[in-house]
mmCIF file of the N, C-alpha and C atoms, coordinates in Angstrom:
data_MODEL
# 
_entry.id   MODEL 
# 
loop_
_atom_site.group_PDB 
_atom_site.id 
_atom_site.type_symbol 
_atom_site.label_atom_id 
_atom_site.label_alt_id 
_atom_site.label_comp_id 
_atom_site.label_asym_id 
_atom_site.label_entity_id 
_atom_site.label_seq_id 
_atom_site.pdbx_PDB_ins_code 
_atom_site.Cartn_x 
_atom_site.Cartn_y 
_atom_site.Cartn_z 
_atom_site.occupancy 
_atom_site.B_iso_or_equiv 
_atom_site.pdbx_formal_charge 
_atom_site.auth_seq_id 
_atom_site.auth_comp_id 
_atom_site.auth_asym_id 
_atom_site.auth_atom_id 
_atom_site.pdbx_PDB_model_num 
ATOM 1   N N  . UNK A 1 1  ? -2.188  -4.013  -7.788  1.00 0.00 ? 1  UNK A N  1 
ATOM 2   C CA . UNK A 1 1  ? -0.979  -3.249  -7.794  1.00 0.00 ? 1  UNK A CA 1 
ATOM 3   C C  . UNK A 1 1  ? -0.908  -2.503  -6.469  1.00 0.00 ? 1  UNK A C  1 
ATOM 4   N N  . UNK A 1 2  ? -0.102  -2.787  -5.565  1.00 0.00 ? 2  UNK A N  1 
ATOM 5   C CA . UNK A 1 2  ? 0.299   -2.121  -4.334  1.00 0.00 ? 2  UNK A CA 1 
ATOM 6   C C  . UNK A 1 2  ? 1.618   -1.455  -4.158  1.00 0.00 ? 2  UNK A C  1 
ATOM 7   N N  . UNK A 1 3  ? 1.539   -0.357  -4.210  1.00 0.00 ? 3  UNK A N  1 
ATOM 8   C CA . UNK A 1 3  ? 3.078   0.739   -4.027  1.00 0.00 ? 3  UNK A CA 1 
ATOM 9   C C  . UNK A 1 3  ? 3.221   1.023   -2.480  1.00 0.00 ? 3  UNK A C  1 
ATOM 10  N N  . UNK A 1 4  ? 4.127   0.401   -1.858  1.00 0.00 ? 4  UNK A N  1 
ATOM 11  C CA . UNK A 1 4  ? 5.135   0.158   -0.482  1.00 0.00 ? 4  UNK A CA 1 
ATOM 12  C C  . UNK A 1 4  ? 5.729   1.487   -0.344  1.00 0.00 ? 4  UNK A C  1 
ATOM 13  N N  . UNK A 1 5  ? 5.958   1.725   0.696   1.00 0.00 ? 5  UNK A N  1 
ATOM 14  C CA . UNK A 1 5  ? 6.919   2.906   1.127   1.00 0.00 ? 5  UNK A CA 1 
ATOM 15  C C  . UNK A 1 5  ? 6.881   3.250   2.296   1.00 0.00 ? 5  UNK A C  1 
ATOM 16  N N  . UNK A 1 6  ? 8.323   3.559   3.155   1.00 0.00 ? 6  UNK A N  1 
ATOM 17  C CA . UNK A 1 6  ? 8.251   3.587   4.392   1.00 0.00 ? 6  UNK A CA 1 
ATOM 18  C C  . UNK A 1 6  ? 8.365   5.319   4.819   1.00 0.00 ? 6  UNK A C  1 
ATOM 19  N N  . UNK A 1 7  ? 7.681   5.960   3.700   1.00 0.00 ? 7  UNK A N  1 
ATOM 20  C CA . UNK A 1 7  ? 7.945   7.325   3.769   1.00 0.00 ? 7  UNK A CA 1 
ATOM 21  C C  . UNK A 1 7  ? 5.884   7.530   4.042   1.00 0.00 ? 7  UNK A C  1 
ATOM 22  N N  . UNK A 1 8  ? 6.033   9.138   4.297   1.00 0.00 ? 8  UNK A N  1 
ATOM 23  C CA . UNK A 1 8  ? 4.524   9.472   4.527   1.00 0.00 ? 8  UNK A CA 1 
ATOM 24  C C  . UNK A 1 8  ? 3.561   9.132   2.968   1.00 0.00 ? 8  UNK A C  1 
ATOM 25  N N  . UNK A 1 9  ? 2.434   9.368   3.606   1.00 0.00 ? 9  UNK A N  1 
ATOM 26  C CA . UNK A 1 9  ? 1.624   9.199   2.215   1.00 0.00 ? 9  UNK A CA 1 
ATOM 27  C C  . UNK A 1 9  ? 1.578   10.407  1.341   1.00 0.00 ? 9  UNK A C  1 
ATOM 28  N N  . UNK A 1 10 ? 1.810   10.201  0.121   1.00 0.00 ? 10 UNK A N  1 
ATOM 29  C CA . UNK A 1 10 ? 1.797   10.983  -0.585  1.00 0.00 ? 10 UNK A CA 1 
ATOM 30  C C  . UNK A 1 10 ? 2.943   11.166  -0.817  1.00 0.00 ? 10 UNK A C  1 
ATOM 31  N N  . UNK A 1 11 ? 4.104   10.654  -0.535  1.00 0.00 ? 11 UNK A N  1 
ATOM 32  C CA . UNK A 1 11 ? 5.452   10.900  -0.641  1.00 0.00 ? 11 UNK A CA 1 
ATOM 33  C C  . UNK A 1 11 ? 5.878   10.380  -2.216  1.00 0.00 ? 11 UNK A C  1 
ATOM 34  N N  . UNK A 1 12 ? 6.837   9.337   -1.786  1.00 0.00 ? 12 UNK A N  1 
ATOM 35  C CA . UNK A 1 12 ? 6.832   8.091   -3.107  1.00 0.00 ? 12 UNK A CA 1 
ATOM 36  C C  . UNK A 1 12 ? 6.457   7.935   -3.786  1.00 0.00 ? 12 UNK A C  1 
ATOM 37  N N  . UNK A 1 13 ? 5.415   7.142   -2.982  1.00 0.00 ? 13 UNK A N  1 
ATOM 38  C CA . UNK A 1 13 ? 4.230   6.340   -3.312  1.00 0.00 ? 13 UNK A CA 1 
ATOM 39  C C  . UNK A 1 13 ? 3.528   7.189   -4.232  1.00 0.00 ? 13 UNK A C  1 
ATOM 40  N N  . UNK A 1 14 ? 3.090   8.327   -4.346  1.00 0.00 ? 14 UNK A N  1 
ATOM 41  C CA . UNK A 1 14 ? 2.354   8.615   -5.219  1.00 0.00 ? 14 UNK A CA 1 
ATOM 42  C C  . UNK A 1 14 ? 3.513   8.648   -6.341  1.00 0.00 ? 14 UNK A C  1 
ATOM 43  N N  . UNK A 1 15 ? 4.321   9.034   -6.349  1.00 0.00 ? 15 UNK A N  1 
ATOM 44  C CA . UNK A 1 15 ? 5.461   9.392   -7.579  1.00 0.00 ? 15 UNK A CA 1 
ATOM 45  C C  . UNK A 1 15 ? 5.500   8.111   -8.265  1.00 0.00 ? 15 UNK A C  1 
ATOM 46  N N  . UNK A 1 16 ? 5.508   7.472   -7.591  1.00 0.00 ? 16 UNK A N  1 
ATOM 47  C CA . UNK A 1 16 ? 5.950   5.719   -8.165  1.00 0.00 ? 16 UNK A CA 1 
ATOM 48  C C  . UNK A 1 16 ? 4.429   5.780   -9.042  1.00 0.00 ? 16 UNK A C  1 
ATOM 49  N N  . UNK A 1 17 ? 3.325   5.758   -8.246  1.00 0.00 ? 17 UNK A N  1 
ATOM 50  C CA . UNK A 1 17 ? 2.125   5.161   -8.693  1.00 0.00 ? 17 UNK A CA 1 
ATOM 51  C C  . UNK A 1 17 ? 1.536   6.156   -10.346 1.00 0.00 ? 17 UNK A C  1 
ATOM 52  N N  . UNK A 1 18 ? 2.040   7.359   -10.176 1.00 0.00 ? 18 UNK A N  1 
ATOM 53  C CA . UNK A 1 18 ? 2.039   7.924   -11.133 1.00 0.00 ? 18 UNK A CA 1 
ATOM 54  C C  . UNK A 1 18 ? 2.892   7.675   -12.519 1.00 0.00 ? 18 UNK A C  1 
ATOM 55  N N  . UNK A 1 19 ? 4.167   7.161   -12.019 1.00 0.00 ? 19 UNK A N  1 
ATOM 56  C CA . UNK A 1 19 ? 4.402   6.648   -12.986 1.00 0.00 ? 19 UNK A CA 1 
ATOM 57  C C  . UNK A 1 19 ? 4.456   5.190   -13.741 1.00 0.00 ? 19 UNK A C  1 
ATOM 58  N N  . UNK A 1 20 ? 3.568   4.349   -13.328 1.00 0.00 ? 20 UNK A N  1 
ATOM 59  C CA . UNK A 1 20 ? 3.473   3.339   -13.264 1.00 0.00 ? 20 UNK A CA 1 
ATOM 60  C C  . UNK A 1 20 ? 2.244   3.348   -14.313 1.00 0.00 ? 20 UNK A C  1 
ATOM 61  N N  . UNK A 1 21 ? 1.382   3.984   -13.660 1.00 0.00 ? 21 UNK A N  1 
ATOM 62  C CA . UNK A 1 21 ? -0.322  4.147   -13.974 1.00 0.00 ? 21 UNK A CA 1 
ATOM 63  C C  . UNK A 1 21 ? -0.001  5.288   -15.316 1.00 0.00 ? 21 UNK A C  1 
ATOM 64  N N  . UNK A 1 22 ? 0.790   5.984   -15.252 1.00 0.00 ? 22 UNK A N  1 
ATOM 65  C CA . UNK A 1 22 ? 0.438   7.709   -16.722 1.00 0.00 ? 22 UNK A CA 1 
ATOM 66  C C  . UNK A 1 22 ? 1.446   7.041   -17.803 1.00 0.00 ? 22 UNK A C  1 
ATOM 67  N N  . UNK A 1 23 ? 2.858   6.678   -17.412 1.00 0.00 ? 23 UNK A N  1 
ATOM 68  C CA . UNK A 1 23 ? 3.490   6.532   -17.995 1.00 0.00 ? 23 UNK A CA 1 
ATOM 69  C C  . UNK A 1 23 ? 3.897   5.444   -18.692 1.00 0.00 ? 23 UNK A C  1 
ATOM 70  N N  . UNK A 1 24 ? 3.553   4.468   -17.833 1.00 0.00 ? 24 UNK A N  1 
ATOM 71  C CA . UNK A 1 24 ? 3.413   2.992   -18.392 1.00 0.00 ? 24 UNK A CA 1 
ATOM 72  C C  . UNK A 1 24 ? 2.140   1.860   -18.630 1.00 0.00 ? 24 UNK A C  1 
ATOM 73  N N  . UNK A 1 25 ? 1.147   3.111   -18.593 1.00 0.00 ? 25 UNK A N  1 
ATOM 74  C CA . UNK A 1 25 ? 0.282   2.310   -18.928 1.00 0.00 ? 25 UNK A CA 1 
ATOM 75  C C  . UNK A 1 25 ? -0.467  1.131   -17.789 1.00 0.00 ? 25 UNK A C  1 
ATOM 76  N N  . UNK A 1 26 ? 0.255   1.211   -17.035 1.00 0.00 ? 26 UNK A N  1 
ATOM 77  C CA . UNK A 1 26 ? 0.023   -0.157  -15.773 1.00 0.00 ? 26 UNK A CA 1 
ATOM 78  C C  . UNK A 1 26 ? -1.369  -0.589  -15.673 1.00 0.00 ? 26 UNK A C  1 
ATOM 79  N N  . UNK A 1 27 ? -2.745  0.844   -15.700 1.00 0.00 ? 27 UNK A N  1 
ATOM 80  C CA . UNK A 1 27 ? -4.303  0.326   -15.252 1.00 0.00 ? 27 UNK A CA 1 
ATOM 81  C C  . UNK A 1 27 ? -4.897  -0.388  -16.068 1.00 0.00 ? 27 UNK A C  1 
ATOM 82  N N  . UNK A 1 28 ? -3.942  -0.991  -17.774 1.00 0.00 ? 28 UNK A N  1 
ATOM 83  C CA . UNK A 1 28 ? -4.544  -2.185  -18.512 1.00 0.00 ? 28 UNK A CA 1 
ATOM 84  C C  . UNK A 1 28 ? -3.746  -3.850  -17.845 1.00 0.00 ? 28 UNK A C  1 
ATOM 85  N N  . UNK A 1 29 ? -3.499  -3.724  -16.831 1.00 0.00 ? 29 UNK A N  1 
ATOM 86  C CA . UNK A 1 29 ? -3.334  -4.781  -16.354 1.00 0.00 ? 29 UNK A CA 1 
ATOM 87  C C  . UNK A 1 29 ? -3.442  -5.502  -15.124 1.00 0.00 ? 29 UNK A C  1 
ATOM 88  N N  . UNK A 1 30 ? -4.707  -3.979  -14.482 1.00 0.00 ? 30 UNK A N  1 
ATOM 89  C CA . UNK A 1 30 ? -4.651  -4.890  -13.107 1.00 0.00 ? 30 UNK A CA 1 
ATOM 90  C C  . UNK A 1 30 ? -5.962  -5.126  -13.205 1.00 0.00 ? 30 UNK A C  1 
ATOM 91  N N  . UNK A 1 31 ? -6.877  -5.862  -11.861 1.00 0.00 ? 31 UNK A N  1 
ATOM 92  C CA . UNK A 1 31 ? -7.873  -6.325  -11.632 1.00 0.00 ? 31 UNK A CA 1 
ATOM 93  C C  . UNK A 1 31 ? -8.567  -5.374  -10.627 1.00 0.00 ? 31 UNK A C  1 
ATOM 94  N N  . UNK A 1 32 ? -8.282  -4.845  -10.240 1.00 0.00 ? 32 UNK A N  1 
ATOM 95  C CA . UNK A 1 32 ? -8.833  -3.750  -9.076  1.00 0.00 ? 32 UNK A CA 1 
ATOM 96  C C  . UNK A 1 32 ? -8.024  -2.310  -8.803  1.00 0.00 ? 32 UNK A C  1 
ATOM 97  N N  . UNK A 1 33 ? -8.693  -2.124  -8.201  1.00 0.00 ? 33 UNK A N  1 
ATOM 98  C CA . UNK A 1 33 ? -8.065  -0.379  -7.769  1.00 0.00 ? 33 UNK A CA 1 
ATOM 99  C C  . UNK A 1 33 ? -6.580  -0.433  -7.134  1.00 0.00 ? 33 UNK A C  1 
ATOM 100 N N  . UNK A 1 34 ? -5.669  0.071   -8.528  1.00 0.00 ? 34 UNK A N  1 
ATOM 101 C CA . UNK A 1 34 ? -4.452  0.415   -7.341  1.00 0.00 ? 34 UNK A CA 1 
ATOM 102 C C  . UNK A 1 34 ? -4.579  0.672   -5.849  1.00 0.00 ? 34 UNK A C  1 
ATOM 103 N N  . UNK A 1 35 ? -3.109  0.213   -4.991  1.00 0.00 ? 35 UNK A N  1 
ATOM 104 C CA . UNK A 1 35 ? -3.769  1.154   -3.810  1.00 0.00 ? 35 UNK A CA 1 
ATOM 105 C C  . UNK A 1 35 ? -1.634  1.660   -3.192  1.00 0.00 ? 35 UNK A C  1 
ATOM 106 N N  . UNK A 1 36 ? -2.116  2.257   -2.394  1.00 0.00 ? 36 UNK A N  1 
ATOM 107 C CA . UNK A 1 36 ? -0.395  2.448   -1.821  1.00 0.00 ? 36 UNK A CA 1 
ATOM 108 C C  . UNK A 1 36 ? -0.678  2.266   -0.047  1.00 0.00 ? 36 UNK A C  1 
ATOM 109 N N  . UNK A 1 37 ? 0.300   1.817   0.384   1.00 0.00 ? 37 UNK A N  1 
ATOM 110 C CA . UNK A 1 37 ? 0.642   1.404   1.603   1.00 0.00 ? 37 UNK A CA 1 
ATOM 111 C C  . UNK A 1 37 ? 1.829   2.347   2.137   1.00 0.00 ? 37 UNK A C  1 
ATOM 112 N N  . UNK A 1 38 ? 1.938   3.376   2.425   1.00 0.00 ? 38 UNK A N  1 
ATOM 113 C CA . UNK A 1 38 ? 2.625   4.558   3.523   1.00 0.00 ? 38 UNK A CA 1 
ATOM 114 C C  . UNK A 1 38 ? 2.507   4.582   4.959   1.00 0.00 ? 38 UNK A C  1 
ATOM 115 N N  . UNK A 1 39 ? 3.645   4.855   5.644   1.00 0.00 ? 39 UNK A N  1 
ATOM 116 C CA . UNK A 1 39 ? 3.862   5.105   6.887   1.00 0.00 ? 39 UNK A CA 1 
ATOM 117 C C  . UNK A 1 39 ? 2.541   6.142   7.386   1.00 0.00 ? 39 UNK A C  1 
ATOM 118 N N  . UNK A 1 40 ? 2.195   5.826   8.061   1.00 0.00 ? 40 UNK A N  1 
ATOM 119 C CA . UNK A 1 40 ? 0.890   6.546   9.009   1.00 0.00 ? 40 UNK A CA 1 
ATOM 120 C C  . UNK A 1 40 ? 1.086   8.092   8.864   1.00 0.00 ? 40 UNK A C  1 
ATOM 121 N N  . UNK A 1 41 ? 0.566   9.065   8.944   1.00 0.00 ? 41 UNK A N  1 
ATOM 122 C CA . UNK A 1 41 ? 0.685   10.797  8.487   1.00 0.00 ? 41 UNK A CA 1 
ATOM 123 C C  . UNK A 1 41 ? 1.024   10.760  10.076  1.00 0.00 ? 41 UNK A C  1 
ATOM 124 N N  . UNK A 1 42 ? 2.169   11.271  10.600  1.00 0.00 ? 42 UNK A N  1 
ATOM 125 C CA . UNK A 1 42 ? 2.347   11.419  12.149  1.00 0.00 ? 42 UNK A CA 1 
ATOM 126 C C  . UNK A 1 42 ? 3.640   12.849  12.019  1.00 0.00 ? 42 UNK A C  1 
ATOM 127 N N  . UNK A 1 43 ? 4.322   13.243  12.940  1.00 0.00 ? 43 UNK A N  1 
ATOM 128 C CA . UNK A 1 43 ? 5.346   13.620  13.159  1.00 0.00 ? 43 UNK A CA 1 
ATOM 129 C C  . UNK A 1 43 ? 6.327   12.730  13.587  1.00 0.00 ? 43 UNK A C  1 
ATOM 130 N N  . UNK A 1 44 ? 7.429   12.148  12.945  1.00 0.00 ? 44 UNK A N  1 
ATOM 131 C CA . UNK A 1 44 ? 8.246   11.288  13.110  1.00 0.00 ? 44 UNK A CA 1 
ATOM 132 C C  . UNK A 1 44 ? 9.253   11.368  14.709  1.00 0.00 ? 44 UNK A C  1 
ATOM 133 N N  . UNK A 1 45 ? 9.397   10.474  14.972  1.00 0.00 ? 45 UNK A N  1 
ATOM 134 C CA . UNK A 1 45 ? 10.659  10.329  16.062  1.00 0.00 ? 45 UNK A CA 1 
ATOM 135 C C  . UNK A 1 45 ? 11.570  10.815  15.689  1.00 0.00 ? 45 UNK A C  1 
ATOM 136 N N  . UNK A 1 46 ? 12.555  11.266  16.943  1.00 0.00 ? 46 UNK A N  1 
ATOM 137 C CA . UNK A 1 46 ? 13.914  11.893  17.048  1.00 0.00 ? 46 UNK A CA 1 
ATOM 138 C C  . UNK A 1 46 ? 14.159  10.797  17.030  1.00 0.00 ? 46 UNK A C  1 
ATOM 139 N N  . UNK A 1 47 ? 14.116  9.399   17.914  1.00 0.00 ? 47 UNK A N  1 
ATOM 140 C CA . UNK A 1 47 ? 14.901  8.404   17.589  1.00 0.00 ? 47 UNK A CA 1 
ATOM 141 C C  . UNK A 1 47 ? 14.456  7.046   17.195  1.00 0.00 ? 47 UNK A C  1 
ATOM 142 N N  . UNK A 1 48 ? 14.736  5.878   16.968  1.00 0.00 ? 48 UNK A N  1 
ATOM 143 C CA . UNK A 1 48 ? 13.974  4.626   16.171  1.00 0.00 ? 48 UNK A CA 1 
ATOM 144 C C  . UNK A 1 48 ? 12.949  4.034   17.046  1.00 0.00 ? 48 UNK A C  1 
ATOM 145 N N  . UNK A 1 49 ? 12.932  4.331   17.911  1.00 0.00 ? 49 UNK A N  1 
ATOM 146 C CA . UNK A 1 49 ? 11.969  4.208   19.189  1.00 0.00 ? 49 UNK A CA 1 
ATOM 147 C C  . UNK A 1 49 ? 10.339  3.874   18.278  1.00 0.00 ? 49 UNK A C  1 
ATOM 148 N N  . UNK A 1 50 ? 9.996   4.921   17.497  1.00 0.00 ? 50 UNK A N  1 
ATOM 149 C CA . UNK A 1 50 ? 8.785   5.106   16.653  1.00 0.00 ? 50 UNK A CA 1 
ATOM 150 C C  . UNK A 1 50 ? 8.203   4.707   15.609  1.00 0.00 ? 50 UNK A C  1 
ATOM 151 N N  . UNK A 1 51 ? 9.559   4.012   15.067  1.00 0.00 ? 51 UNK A N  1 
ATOM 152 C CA . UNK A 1 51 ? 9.439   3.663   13.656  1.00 0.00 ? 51 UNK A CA 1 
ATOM 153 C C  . UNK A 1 51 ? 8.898   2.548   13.628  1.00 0.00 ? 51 UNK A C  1 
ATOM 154 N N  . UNK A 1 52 ? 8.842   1.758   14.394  1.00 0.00 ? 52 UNK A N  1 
ATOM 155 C CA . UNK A 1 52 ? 8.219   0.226   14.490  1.00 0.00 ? 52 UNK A CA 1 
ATOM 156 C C  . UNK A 1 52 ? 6.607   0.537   14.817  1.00 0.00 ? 52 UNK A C  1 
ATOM 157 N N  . UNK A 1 53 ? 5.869   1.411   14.827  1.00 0.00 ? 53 UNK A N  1 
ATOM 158 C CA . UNK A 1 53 ? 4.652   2.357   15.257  1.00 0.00 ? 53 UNK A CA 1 
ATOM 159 C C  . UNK A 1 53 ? 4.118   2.695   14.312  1.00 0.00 ? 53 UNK A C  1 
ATOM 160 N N  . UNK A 1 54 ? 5.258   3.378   13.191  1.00 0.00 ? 54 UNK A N  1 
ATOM 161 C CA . UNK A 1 54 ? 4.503   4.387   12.120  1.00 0.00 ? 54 UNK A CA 1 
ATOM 162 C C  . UNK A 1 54 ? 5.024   3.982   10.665  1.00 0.00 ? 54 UNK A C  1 
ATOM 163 N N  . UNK A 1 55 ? 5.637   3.152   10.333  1.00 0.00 ? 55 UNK A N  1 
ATOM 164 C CA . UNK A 1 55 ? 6.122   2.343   9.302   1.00 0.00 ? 55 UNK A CA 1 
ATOM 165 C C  . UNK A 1 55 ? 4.757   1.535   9.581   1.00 0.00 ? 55 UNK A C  1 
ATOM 166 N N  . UNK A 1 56 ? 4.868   0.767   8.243   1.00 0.00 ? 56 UNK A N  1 
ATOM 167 C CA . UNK A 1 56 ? 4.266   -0.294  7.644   1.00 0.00 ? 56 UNK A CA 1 
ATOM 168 C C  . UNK A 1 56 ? 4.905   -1.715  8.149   1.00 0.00 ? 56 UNK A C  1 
ATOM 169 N N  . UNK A 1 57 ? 4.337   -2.718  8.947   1.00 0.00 ? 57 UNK A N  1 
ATOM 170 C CA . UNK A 1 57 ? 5.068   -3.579  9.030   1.00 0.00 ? 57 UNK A CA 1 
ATOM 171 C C  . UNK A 1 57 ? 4.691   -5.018  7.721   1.00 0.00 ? 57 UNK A C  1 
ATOM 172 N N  . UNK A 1 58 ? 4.969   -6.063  8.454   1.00 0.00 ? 58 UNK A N  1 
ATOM 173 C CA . UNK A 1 58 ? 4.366   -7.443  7.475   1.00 0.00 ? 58 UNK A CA 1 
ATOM 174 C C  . UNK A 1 58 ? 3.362   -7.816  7.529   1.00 0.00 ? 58 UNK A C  1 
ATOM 175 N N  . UNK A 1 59 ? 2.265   -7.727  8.660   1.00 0.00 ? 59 UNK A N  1 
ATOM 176 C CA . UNK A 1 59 ? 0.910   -7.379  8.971   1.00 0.00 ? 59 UNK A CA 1 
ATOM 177 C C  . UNK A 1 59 ? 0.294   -6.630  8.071   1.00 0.00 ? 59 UNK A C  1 
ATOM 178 N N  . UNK A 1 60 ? 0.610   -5.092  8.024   1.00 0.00 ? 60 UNK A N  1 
ATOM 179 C CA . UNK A 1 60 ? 0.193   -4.146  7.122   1.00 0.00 ? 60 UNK A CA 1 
ATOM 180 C C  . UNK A 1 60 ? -0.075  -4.639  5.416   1.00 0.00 ? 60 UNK A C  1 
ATOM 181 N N  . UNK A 1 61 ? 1.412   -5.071  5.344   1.00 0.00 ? 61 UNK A N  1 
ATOM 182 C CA . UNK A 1 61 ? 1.400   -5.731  3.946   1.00 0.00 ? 61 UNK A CA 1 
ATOM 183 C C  . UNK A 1 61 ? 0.672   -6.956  3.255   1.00 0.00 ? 61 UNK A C  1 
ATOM 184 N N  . UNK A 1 62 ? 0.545   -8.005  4.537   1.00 0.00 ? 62 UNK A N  1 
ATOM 185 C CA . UNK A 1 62 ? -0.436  -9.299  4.186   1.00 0.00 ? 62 UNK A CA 1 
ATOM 186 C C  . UNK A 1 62 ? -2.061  -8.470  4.228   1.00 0.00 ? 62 UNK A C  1 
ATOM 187 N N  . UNK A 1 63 ? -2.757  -7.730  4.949   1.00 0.00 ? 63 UNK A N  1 
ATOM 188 C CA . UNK A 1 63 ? -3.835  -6.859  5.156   1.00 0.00 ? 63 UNK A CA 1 
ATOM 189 C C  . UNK A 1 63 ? -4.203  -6.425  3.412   1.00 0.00 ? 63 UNK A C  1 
ATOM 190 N N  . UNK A 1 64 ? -3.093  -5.379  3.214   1.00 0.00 ? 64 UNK A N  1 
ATOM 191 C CA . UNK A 1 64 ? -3.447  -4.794  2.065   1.00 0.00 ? 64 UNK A CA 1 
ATOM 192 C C  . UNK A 1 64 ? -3.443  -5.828  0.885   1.00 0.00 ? 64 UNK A C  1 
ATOM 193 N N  . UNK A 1 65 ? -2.429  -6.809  0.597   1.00 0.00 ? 65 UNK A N  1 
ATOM 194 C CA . UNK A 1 65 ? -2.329  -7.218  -0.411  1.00 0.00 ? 65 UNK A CA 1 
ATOM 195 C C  . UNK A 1 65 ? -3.575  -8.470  -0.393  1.00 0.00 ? 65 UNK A C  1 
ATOM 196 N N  . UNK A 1 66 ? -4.105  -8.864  0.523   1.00 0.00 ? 66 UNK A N  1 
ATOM 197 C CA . UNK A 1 66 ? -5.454  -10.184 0.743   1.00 0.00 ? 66 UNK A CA 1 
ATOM 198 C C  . UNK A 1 66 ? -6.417  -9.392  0.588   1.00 0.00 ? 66 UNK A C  1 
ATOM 199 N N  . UNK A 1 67 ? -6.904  -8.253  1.130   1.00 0.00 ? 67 UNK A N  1 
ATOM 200 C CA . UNK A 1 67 ? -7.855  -7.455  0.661   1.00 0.00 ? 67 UNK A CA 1 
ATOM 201 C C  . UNK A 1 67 ? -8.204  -6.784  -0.496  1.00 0.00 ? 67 UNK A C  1 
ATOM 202 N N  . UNK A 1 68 ? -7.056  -6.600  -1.405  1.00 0.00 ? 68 UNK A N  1 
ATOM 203 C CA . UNK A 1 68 ? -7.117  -6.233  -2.799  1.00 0.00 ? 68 UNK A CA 1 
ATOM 204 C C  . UNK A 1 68 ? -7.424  -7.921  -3.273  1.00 0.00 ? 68 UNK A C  1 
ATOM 205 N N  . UNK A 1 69 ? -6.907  -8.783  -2.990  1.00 0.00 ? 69 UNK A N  1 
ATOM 206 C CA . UNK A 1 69 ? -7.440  -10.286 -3.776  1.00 0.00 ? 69 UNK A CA 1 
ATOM 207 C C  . UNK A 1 69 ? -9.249  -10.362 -3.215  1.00 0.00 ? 69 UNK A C  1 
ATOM 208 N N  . UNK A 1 70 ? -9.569  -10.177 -2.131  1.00 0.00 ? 70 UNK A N  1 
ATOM 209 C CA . UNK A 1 70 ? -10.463 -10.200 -2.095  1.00 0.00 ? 70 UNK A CA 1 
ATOM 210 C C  . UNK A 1 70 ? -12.124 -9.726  -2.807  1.00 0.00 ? 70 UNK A C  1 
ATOM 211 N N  . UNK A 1 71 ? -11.065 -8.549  -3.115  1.00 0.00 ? 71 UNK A N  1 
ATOM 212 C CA . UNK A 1 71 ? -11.901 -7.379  -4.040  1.00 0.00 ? 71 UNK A CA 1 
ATOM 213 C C  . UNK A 1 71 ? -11.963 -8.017  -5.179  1.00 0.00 ? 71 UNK A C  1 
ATOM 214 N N  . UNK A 1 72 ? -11.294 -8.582  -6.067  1.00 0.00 ? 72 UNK A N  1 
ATOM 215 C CA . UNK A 1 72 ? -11.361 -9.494  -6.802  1.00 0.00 ? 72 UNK A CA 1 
ATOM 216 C C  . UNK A 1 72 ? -12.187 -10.778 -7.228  1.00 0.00 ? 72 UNK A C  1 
ATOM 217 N N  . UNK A 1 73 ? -12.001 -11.402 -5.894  1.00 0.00 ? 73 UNK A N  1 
ATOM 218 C CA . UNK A 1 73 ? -12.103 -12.711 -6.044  1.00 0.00 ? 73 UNK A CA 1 
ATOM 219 C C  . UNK A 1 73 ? -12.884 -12.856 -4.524  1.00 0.00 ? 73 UNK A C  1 
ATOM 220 N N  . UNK A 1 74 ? -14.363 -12.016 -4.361  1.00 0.00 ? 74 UNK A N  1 
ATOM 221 C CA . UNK A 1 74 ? -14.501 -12.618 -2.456  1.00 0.00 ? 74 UNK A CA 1 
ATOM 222 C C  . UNK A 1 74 ? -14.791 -14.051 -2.116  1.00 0.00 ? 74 UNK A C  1 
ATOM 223 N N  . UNK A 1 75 ? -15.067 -15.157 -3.049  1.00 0.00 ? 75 UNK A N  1 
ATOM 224 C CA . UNK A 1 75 ? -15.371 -16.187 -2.568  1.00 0.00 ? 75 UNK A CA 1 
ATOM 225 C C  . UNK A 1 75 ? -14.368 -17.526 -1.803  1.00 0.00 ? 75 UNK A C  1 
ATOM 226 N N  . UNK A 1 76 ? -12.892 -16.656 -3.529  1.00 0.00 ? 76 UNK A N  1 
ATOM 227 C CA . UNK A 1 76 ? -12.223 -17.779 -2.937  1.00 0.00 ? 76 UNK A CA 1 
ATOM 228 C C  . UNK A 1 76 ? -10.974 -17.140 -1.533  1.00 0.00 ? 76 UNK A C  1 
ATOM 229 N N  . UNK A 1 77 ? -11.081 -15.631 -1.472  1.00 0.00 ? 77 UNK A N  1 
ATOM 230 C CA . UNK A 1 77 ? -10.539 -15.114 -0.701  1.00 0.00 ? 77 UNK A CA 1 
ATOM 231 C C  . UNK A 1 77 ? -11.609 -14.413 0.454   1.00 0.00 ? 77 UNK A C  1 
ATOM 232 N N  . UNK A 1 78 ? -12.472 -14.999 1.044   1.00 0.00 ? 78 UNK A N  1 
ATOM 233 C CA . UNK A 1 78 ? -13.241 -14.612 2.001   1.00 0.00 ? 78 UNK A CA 1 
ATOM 234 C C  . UNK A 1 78 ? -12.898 -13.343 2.970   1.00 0.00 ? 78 UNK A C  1 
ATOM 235 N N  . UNK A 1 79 ? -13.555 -12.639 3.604   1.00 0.00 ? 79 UNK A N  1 
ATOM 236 C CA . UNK A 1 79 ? -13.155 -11.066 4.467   1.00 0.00 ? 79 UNK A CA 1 
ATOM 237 C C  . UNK A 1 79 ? -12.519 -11.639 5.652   1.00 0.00 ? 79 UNK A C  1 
ATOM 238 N N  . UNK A 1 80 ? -11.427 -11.234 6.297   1.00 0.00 ? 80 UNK A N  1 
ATOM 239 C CA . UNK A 1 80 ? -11.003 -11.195 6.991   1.00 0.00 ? 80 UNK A CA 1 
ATOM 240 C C  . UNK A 1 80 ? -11.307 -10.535 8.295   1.00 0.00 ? 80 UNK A C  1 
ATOM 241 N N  . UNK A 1 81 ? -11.587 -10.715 9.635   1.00 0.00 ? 81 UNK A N  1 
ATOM 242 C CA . UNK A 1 81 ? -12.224 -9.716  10.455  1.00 0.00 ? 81 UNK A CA 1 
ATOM 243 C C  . UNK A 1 81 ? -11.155 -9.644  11.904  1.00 0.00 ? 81 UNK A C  1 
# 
């Protein structure tokens, strides 16, 4: 289970993950440790200049989500370096 958000950590992401995990029950159905994926803890840009920096891109997202399979499963999903 991976919670996305292009806001800081602790923003959303925890709101979402809280209610996912308290309210619905979610940790009888995963295989490993939730995790959340947030924009880097920075002081944001005045203009979009930054955001491609401190957002999460598709990199970020293939990273987190192969490494949680890994945790799982390391043989048939080997470490990435």
């Amino acid at each position: 289970m991976l919670f996305f958000d292009e806001d800081v950590p602790g923003g959303a992401t925890a709101y979402m993950m809280q209610k996912v995990l308290e309210e619905q029950g979610g940790y009888y159905y995963v295989d490993t440790q939730p995790k959340t994926l947030a924009a880097k803890d920075h002081r944001p840009a005045y203009s979009t200049d930054g955001d491609y920096f401190s957002n999460p891109n598709a990199e970020d997202v293939f990273d987190a989500v192969y490494n949680m399979m890994h945790d799982v499963d390391p043989i048939k999903y080997p470490k990435i370096f």
